[in-house]
Structures are given as structure tokens and as C-alpha cells.
Backbone bond lengths (Angstrom), bond angles and torsions (degrees), N, CA, C in turn:
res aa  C-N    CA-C-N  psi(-1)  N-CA   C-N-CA  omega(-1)  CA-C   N-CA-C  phi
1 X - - - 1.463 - - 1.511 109.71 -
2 X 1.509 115.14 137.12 1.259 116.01 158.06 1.220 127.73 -86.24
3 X 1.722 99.53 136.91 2.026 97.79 -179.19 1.278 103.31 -169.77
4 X 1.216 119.37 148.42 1.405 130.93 -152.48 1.757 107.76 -138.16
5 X 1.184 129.12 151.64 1.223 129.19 -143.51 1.813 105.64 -72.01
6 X 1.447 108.42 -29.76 1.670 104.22 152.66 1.314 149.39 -79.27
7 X 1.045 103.50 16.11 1.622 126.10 179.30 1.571 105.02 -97.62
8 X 1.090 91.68 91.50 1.597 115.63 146.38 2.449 88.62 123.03
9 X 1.442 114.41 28.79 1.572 93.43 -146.92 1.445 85.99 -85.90
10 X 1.578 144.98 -12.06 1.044 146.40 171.61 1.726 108.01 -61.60
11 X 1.304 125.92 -33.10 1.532 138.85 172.15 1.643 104.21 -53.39
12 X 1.199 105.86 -31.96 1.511 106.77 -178.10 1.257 119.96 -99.78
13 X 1.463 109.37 -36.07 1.237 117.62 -167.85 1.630 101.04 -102.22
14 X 1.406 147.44 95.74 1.265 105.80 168.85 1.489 122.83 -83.06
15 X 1.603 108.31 -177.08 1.090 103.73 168.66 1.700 133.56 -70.23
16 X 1.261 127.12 159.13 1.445 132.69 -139.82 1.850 91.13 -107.15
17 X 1.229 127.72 2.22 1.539 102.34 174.82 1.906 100.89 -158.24
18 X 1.872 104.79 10.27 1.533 89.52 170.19 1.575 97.51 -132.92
19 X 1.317 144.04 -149.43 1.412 143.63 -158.84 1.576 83.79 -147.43
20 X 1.450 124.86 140.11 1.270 101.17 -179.87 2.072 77.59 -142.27
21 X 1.337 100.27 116.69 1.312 125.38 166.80 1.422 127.92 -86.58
22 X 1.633 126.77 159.32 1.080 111.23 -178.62 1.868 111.66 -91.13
23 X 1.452 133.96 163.91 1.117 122.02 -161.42 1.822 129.80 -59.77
24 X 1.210 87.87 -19.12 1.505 109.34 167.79 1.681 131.08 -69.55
25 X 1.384 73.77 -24.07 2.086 89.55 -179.49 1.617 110.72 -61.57
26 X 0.955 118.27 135.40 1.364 119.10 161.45 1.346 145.64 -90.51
27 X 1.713 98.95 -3.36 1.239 109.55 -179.96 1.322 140.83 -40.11
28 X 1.171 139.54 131.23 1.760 127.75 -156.48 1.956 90.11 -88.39
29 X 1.667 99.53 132.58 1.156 120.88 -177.66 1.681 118.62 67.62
30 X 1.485 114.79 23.25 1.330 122.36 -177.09 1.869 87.74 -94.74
31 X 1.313 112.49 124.65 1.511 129.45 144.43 1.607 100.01 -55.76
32 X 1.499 106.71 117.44 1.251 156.94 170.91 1.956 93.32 -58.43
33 X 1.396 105.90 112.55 1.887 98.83 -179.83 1.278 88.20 -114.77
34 X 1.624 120.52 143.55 1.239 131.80 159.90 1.633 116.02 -101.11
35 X 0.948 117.10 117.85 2.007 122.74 179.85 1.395 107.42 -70.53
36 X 0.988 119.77 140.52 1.454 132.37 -148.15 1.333 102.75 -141.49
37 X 1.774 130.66 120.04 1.152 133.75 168.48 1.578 113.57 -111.80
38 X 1.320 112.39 127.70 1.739 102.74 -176.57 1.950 101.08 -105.04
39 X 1.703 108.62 154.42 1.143 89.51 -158.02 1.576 76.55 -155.84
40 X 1.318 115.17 70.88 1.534 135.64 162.16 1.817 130.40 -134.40
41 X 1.320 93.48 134.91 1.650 112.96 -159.16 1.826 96.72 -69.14
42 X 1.168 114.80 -28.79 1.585 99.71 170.90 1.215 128.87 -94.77
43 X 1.308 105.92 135.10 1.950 111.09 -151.31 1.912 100.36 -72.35
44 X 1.326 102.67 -38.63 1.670 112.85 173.81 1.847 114.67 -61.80
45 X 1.223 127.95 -39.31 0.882 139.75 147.21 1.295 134.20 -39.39
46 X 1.448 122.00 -49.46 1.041 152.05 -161.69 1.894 105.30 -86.07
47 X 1.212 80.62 -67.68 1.760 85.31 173.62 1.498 119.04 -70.69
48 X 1.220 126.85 -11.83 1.279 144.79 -154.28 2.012 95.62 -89.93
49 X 1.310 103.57 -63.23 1.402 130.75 151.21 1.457 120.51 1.50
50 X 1.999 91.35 -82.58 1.187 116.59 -178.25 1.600 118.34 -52.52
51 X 1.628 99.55 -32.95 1.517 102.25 -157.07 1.730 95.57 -91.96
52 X 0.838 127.89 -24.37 1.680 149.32 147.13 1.587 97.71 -7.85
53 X 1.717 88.83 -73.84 1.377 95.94 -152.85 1.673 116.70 -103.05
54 X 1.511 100.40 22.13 1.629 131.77 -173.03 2.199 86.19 -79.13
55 X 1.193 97.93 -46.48 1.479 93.56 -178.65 1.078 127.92 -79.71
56 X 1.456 149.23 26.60 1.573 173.57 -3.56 1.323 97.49 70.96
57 X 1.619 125.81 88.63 1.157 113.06 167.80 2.010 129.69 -73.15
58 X 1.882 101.68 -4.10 1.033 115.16 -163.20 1.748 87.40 -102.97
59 X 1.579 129.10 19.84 1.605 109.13 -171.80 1.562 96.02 -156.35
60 X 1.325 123.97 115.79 1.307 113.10 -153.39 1.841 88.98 -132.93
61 X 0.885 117.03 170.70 2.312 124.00 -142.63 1.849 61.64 -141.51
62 X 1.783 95.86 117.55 1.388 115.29 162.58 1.749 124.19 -111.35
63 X 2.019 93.51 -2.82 1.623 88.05 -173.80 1.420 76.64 179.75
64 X 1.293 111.13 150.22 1.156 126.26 -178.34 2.076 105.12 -131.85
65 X 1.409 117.61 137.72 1.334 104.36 164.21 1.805 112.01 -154.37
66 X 1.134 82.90 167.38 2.130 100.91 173.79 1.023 120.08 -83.09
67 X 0.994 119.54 6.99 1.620 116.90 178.88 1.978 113.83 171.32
68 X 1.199 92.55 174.69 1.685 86.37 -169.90 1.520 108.02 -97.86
69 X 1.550 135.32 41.80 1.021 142.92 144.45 1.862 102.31 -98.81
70 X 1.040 124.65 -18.56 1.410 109.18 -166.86 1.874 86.83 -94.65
71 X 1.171 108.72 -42.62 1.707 115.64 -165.45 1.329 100.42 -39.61
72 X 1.955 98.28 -56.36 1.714 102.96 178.41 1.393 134.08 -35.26
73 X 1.305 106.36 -50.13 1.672 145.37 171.03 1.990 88.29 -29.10
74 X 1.726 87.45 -90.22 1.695 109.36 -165.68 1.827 91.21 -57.04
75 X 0.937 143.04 -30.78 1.640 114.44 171.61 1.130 111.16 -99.45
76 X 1.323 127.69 57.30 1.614 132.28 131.37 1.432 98.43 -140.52
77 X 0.645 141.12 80.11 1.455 167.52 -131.99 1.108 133.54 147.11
78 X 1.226 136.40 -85.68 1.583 164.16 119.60 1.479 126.25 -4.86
79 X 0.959 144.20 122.66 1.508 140.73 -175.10 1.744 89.91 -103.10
80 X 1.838 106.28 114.96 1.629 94.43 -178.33 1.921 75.35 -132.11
81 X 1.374 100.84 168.88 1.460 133.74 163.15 1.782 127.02 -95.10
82 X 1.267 86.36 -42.93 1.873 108.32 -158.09 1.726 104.48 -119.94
83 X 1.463 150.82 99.30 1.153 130.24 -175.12 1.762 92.62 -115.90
84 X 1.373 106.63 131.27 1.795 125.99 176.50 0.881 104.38 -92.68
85 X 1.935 125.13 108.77 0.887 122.18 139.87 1.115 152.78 -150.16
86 X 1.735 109.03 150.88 1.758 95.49 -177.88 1.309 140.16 -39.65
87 X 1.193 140.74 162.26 1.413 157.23 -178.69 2.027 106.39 -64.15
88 X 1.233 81.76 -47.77 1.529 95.67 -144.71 2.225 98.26 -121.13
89 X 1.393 87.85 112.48 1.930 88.85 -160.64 1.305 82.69 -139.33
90 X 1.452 125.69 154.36 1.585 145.02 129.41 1.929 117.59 -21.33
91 X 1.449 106.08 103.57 1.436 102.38 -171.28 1.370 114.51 69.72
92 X 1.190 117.34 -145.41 1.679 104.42 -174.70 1.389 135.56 -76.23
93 X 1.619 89.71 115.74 1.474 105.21 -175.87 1.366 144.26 -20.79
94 X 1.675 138.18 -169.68 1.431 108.85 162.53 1.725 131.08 -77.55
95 X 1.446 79.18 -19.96 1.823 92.36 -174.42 1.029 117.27 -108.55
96 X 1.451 113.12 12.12 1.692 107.14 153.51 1.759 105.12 -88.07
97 X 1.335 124.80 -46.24 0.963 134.29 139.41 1.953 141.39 9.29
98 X 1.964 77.56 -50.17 1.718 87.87 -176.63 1.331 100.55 -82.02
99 X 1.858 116.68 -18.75 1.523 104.10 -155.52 1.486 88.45 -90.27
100 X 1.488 125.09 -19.10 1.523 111.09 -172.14 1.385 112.22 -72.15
101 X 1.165 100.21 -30.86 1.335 116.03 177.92 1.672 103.12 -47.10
102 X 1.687 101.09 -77.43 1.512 93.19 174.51 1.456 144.76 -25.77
103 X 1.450 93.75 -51.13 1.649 103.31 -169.63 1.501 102.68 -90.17
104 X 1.106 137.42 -19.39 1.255 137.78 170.37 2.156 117.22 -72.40
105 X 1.460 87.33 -68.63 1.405 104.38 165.13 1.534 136.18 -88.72
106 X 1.021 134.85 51.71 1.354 134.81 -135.60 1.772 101.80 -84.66
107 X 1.024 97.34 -11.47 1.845 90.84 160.50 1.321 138.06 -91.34
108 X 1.743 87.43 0.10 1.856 85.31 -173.20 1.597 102.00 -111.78
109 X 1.221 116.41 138.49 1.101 113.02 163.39 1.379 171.26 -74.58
110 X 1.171 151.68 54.14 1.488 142.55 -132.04 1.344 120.82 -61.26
111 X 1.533 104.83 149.41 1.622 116.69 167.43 1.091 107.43 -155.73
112 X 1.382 87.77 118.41 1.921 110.01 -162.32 2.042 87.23 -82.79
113 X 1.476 102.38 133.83 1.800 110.38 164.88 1.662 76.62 -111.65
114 X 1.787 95.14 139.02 1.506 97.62 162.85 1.916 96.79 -156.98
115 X 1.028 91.55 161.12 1.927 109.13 164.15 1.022 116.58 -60.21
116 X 1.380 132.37 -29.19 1.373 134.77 -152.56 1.576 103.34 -110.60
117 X 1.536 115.91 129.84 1.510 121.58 162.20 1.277 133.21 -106.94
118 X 1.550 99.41 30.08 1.685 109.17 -175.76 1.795 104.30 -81.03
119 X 1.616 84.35 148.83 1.750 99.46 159.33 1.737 107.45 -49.24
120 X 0.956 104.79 -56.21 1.630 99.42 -154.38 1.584 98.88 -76.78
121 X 1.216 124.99 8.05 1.557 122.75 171.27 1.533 100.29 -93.22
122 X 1.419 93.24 -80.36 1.708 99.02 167.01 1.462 107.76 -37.48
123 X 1.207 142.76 -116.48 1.884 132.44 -176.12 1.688 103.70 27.85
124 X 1.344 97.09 -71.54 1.699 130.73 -163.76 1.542 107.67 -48.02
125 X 1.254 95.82 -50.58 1.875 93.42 -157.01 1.982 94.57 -95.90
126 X 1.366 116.54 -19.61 1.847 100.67 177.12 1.456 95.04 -96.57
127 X 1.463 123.04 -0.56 1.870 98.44 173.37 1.595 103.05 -95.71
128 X 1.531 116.42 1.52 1.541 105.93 176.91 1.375 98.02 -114.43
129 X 0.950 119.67 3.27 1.467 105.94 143.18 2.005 111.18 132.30
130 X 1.572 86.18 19.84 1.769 87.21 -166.27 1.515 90.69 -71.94
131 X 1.596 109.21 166.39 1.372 128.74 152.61 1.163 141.27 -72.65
132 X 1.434 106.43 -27.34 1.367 132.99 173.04 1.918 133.61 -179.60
133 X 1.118 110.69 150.74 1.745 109.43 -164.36 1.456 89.70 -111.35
134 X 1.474 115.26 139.77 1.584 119.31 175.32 1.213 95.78 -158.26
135 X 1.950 114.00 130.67 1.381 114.06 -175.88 1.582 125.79 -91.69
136 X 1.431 100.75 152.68 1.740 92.24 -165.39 1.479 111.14 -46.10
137 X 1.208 123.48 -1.54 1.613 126.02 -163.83 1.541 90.82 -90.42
138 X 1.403 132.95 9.79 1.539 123.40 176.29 1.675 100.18 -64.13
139 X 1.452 94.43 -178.68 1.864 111.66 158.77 1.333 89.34 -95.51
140 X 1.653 98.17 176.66 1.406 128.18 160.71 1.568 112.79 -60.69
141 X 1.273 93.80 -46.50 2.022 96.48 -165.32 1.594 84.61 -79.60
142 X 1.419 150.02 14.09 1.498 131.48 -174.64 1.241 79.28 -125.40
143 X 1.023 144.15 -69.56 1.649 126.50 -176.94 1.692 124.99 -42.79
144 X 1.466 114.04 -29.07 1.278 95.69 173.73 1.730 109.01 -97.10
145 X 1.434 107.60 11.16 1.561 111.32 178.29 1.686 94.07 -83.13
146 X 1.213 114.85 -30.85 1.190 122.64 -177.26 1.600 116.49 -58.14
147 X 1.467 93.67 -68.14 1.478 122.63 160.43 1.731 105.41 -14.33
148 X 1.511 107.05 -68.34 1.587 108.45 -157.36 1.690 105.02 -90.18
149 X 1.316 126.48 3.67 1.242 133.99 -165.14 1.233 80.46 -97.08
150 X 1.525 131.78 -93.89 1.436 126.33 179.37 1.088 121.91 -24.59
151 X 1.265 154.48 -67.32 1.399 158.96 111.83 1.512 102.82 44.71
152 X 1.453 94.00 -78.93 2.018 110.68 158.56 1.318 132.97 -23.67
153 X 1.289 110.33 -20.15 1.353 126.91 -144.54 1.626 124.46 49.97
154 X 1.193 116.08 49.09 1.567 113.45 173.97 1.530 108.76 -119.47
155 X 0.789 123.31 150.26 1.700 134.11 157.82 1.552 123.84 -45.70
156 X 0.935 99.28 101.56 2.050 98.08 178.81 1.479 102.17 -79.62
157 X 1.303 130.03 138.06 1.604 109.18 155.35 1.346 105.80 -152.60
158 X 1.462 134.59 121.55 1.741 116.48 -160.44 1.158 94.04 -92.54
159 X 1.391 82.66 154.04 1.641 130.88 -167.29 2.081 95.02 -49.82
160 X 1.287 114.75 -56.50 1.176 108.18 176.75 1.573 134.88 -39.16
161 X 1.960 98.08 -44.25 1.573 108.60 170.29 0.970 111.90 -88.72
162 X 1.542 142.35 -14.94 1.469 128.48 168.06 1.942 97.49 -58.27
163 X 1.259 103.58 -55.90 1.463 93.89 -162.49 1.789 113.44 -64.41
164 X 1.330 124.71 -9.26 1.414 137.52 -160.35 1.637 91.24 -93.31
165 X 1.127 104.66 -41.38 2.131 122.82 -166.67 1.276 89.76 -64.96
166 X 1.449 111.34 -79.39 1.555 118.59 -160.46 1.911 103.30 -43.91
167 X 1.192 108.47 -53.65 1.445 96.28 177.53 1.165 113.51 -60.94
168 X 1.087 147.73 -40.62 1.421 152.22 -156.72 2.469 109.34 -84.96
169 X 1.584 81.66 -29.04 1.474 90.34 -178.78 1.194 122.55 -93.49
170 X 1.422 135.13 155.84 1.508 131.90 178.50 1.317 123.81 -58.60
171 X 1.371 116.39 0.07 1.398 128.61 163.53 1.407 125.15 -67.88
172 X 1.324 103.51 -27.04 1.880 111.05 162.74 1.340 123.81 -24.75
173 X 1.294 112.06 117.03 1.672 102.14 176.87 1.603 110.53 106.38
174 X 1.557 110.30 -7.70 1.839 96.74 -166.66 1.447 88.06 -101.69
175 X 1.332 103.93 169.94 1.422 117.76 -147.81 1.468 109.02 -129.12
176 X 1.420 137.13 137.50 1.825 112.65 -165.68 1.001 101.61 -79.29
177 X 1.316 144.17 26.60 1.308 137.40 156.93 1.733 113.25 -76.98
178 X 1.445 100.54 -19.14 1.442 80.29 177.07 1.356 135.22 -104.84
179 X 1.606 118.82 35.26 1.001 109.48 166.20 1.636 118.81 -114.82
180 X 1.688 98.97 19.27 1.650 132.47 178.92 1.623 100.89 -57.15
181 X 1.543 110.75 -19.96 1.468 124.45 -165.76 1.388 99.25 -109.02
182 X 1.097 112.49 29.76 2.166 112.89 179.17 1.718 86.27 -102.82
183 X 1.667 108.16 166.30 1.304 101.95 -176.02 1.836 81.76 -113.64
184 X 1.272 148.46 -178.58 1.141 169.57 -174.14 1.611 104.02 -50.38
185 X 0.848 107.94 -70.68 1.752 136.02 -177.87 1.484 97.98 -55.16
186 X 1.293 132.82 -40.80 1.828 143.74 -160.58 1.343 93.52 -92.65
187 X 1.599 112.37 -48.44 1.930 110.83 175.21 1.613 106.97 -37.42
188 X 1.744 104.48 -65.39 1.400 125.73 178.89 1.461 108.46 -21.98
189 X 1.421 93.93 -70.08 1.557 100.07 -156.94 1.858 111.80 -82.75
190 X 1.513 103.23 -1.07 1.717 97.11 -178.97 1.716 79.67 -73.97
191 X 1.721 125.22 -54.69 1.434 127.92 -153.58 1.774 105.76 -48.03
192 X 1.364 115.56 -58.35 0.952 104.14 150.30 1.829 156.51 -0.03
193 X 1.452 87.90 -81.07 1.845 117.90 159.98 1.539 111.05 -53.09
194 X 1.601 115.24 -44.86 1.536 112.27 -176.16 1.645 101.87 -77.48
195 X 1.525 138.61 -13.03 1.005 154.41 178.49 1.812 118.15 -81.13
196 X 1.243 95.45 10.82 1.427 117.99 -166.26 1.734 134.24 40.97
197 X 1.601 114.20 19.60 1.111 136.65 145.26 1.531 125.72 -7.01
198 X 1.380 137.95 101.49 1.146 118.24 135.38 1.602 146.43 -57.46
199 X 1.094 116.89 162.46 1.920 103.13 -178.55 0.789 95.06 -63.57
200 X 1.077 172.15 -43.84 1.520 169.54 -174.67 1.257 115.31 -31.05
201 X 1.707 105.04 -77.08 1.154 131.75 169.46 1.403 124.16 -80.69
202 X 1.445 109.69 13.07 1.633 118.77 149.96 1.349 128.01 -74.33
203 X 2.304 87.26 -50.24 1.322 102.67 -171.89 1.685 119.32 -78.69
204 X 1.436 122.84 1.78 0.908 129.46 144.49 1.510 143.06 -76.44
205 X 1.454 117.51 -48.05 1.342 115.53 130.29 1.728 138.67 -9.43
206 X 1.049 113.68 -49.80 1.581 125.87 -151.53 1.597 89.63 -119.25
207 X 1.868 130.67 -11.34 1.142 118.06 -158.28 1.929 123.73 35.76
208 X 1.465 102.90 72.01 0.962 119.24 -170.71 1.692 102.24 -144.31
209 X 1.752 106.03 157.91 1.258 95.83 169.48 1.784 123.39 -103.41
210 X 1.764 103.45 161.89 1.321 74.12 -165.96 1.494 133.76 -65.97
211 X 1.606 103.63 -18.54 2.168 97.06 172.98 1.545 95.92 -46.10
212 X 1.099 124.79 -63.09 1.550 138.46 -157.38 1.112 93.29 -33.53
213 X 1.431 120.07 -42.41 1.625 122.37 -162.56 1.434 103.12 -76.02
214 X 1.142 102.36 -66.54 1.145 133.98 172.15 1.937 109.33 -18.74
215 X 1.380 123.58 -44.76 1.037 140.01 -159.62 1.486 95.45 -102.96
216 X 1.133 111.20 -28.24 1.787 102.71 -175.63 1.644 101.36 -92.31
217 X 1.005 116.73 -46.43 1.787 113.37 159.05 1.774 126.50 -19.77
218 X 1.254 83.12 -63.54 1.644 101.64 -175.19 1.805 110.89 -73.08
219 X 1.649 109.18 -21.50 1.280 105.84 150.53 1.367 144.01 -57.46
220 X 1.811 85.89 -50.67 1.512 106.42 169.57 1.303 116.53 -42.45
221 X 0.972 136.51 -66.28 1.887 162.32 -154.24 1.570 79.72 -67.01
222 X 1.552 103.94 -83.31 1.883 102.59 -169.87 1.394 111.45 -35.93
223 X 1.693 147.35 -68.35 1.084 148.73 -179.96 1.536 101.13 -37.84
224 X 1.897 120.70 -70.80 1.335 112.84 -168.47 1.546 123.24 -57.25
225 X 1.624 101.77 -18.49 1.469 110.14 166.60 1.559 95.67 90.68
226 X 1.474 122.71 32.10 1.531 117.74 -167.39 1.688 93.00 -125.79
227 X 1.621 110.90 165.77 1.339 115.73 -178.86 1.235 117.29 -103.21
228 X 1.390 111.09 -23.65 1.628 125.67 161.29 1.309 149.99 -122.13
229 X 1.367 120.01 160.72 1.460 102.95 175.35 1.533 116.44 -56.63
230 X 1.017 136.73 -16.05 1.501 122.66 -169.34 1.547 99.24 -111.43
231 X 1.171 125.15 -4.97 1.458 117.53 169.30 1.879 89.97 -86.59
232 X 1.246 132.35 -56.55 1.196 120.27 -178.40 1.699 115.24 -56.53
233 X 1.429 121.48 -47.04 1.398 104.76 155.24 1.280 127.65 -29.24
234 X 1.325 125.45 -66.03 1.205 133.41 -173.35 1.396 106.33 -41.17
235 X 1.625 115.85 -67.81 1.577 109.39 -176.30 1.257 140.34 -81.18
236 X 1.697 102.63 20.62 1.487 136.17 147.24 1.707 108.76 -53.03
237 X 1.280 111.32 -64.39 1.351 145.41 -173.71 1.264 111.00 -29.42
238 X 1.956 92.30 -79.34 1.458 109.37 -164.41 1.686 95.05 -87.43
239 X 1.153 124.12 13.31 1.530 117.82 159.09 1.402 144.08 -71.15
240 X 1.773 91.39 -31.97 1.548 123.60 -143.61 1.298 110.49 57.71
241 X 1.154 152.48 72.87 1.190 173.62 148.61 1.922 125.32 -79.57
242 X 1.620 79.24 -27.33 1.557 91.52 179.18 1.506 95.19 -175.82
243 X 2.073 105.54 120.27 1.673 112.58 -157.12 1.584 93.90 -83.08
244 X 1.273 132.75 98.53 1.398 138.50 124.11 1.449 132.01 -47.14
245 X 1.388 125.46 165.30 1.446 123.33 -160.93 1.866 86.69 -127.93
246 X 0.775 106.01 122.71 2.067 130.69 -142.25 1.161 112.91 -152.89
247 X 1.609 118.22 90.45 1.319 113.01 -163.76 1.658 116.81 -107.16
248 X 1.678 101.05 129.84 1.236 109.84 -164.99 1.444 107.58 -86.58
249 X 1.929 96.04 133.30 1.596 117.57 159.93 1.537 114.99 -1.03
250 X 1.298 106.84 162.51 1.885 120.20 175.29 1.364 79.42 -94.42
251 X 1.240 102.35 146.74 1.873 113.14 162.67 1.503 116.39 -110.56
């Protein structure tokens, strides 16, 4: 395992004038802590990260690793919320990664930071199950805004790759008029879908069954004129359809 002498030093030390709880706590006036797993192959990077987000007294780095055999390791181990990770790791990648993550850990969340602003990266990492894509070109204070939005359960996706995707995806060309043709219930359930939802966990949500779901999905897509859930996510997104934390371009 990788770990470095600030990983975890807020666990010991707390802070000197707020209460900093874990996210589950309920305590009245307890700062809300999100557990934080970093899951990047460069050690400069990596530690760089940590110390980033060492100044976030509400988001504290419980394990740090090089690859997604060690990540595995520290989340059965570790109680995390939030796991960071790169694109690009030793053996399996980041977005094979997000889906293990999923089906293994289904409470914690991913948010892939990567270099890359392609469709077929982005596509990749929210249909296996990430929470959100944010490029290394963020700040510090936008990555851990990121950090606690996902956490939230909302969709992060920056403003740069929504606008890079949509051009790049078969969604090009649709117009916000067309989801003027959703019926109430189809709004629901696209907001949902951009919320990274399975039917499953729609049709529980909505107390619905899953064909039911199942059938309003396949509407959705037909009306938006899209072939997938993450192309229909997307134009949730760039709609306002569903308020994500979406960080806009340098001007």
C-alpha cells in the first residue's frame, strides 16, 4: 500500500475550532467529512493531491494507491465515500476500475480527474459507473467542490468536456426544444439517469416497476433522439435538467 506521512494526519489531529464528523453522523453542527481514496500511479502527483486536499477540513485522504489492485486492498479495509481516479494506471485502467468499484462497493463513489476530453473516455467511465469526469486542468478548491458534490450523489462533469462530448457525440445538432416532448414522469426519470441511476435504482426510487422503467427509458432516448443512457445524461446536464456542479472554462 501506498501512504505518506499525511494521510490520515487530520484522523489524529482534529481540527481546533469545528467538529469534523464522518458523513453519516448526524450530529447538529458537526462538519460533514467525506473519506477520500486517491488512486494514481504518479507518486508526485499523488502526494501532491493529497496535500491539496489536506486543506479541506470537511475531506480527509484515507489511503492513497498506484494502481487498482492496491485501491482494492485500501477499500476493504478503509471506510471511503469519494475514490480519485486516474484514467491511465498500471494493469487495470481507471474505468475498468470505476465499474469494480461499483459492483463491489456500491456506496462509494468515483470521480475520474483525467487529461483526456474525449467522448469515448467520457461515454466509458459514467456508463461503468463513475460519478463524475473533471480535468486535471481543475483548481484545488474545484476538485474538492467536486469531491463533495459526488459524495452528494450528483454528477460532476466539467463544463469543458460537456462542451468537447456534445460535439464529438451523436447528440450534435439537438435542440432544447426537444425534450418539451418528455411527459412529467420521463423528465423524472431522464433526472434520475443524469444522476447516474440504474433501472433498478430508479424503479425503486419512483416506486415503480422495473419494465415500467424500463419502458419509460427507451422513451426517453427515442424523444431525445439519443442511443444511450450517457448521451441522454449528458443532455440532462447541459440543459439544466438536473443541477450538477460543472465547472466552467478559463475565459
Amino acid at each position: 500500500m501506498v501512504s505518506g506521512s499525511r494521510i490520515g494526519r487530520r484522523a489524529r489531529d482534529e481540527p481546533d475550532r469545528r467538529s469534523v464528523e464522518p458523513m453519516d453522523d448526524q450530529s447538529p453542527g458537526a462538519v460533514r467529512q467525506v473519506r477520500v481514496v486517491i488512486v494514481e500511479d504518479h507518486a508526485l502527483v499523488r502526494q501532491g493531491t493529497a496535500e491539496l486536499l489536506d486543506h479541506e477540513v470537511d475531506l480527509l485522504v484515507v489511503g492513497m494507491a498506484a494502481d487498482a489492485e492496491e485501491a482494492r486492498r485500501i477499500l476493504d479495509t478503509a471506510r471511503a465515500d469519494v475514490v480519485l481516479v486516474d484514467v491511465e494506471l498500471p494493469g487495470m485502467n481507471g474505468i475498468a476500475l470505476a465499474g469494480v468499484v461499483r459492483d463491489a462497493f456500491p456506496d462509494v463513489r468515483v470521480l475520474v480527474l483525467s487529461a483526456y476530453d474525449s467522448y469515448a473516455y467520457v461515454s466509458e467511465a459514467l456508463q461503468a459507473g463513475a460519478a463524475g469526469y473533471l480535468l486535471k486542468t481543475a483548481s484545488g478548491s474545484e476538485l474538492a467542490d467536486a469531491i463533495r458534490t459526488v459524495a452528494n450523489g450528483a454528477i460532476v462533469l466539467d463544463r469543458a468536456v460537456s462542451q468537447r462530448v456534445l460535439r464529438q457525440s451523436p447528440t450534435e445538432g439537438w435542440t432544447a426544444s426537444r425534450h418539451a416532448g418528455l411527459t412529467a414522469r420521463e423528465v423524472e426519470v431522464l433526472r434520475l439517469i443524469a444522476q447516474g441511476m440504474a433501472n433498478k435504482e430508479i424503479a425503486a426510487q419512483l416506486g415503480l416497476g422495473r419494465r415500467t422503467v424500463e419502458g419509460y427509458v427507451s422513451a426517453v432516448l427515442s424523444k431525445l433522439g439519443v442511443e444511450t443512457r450517457t448521451a441522454a445524461a449528458l443532455y440532462a446536464l447541459d440543459h439544466g435538467l438536473t443541477p450538477p456542479h460543472r465547472r466552467d472554462p478559463p475565459t
